[in-house]
N, C-alpha and C positions, 0 to 999 in steps of 0.2 A: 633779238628775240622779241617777239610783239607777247607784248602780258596779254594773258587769257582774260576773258571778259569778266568781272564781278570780283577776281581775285587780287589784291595788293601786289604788290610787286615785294614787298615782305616773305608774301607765303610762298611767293612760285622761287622763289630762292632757296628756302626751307624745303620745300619738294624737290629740288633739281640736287640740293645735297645727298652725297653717296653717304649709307648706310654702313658704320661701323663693325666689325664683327667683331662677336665677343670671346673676350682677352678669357682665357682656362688659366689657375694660377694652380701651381701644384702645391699640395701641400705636404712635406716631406715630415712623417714621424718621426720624433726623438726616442731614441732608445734608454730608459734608466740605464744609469752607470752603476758600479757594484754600491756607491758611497750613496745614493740616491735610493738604493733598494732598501740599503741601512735604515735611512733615515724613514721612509716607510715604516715598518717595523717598526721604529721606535715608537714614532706617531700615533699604529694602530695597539702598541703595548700602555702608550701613556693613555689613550683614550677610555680604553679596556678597564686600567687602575681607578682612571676620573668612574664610570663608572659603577665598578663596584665599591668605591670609596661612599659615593653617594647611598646607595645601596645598603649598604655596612649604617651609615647616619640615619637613613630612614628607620630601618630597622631598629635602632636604637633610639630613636626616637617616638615609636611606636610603643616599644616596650616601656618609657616611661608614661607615656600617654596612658598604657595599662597598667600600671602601678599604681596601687592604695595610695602609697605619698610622692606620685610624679607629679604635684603640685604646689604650690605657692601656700594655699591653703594648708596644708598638711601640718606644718607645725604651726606652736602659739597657742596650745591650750594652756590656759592658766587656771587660776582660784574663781576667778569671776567669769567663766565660761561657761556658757547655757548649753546643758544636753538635748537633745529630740528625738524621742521615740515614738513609733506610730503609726507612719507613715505610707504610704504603700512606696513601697524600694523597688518595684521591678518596671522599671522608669529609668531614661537617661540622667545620669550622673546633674547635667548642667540644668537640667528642666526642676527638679528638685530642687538643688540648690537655689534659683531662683524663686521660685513657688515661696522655699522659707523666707527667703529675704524678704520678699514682698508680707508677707504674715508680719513676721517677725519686726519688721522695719518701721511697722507702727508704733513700738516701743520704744524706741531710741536709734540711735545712725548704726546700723549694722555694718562693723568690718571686716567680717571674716565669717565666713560657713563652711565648713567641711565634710563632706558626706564622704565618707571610707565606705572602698569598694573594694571586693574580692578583687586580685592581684589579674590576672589572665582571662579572666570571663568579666570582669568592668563593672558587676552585679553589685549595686550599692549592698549594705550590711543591713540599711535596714536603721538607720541611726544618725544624726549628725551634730556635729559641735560649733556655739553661734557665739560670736564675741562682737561686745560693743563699745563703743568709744564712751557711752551714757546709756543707761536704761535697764539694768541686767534685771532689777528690780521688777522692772513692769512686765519684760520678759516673762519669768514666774507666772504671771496672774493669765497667761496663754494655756497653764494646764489642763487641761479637759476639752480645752476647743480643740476645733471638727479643720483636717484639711485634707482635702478631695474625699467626704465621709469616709473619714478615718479619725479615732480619737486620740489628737495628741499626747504626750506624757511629757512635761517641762517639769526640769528641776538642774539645780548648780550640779556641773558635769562631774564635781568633787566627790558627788554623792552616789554616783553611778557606777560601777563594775566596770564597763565600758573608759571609765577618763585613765583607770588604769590596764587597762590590756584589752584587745581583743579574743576571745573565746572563738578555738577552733579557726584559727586566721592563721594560714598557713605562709603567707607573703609570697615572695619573689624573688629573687638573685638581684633583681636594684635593693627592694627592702632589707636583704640580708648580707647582700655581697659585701668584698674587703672595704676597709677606712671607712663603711656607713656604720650608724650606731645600730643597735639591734630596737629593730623598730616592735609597735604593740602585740608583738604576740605571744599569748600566753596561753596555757592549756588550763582545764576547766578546776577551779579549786578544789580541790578532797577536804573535806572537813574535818573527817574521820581521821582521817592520816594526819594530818595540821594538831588534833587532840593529841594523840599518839606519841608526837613527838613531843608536845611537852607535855607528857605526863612522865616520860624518860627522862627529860632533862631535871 
């Protein structure tokens, strides 16, 4: 064979080779067996469980997020706990809280703030209780000042209505449910009725 002009004797090799036909491979379906269907089933029943398990956690996990005391803050009022009244409360829970911190925090190291909020609507009260590691003192001297023009009211939470119950706080099923203690809710004092009874006894 005389090679073609310009071409290698490489390529006219590669040209002069016959062209493969292409190979069809079959591919044959496996049928689930009955133990195979099973297991199926199992898989999309535990899947199902996973998530409504999840589901079930979220939701409970929500409902403490809307809970007056689904928080850290919630307990730890003591004698030397500073009340706050004032405020404007129809505002997120966390933006509050920070707002007093910062106010408040010029007084001494603030450890604790707790703004109680209506149970299912998240609707702060209207109120909050501030503990410090130092400063309760200085605290005090914040009565009458102005936050977002609004005129604070600072005083020791001991002295408040509020350090012992909340008025008309209907709570929740976490606040109330079994093993929890019965958390601050209390209905509005009768005075009349409170004479009453001891003038009987």
């Amino acid at each position: 064979m005389n090679p073609i002009v310009g071409h290698s004797a490489d390529e006219q090799e590669e040209d002069s080779m016959p062209i493969a036909k292409p190979v069809t491979i079959l591919k044959t379906v496996l049928q689930p067996c009955s133990s195979s269907k099973k297991n199926l089933k199992r898989q999309k029943i535990h899947k199902e469980s996973k998530a409504n398990l999840k589901k079930q956690k979220e939701t409970e996990r929500e409902k403490e997020d809307s809970c007056c005391y689904g928080c850290e803050e919630a307990t730890g009022n003591s004698r030397e706990t500073i009340f706050v009244k004032g405020f404007q409360h129809l505002r997120p829970r966390d933006e509050i809280k920070n707002e007093l911190s910062n106010i408040f925090g010029s007084c001494g190291t603030v450890i604790r703030v707790f703004v109680p909020m209506q149970c299912g609507t998240c609707v702060p009260l209207g109120f909050a209780f501030i503990d410090y590691s130092n400063g309760e003192n200085e605290a005090l001297k914040l009565n009458g000042s102005y936050m977002g023009g609004r005129k604070l009211e600072v005083k020791m939470a001991t002295d408040s209505a509020e350090y012992y119950g909340f008025v008309n706080f209907a709570g929740c099923d976490l606040c109330r449910g079994p093993g929890k203690r019965k958390l601050r809710a209390r209905k509005p004092f009768d005075i009349d009725k409170a004479y009453s009874k001891i003038q009987a006894d």
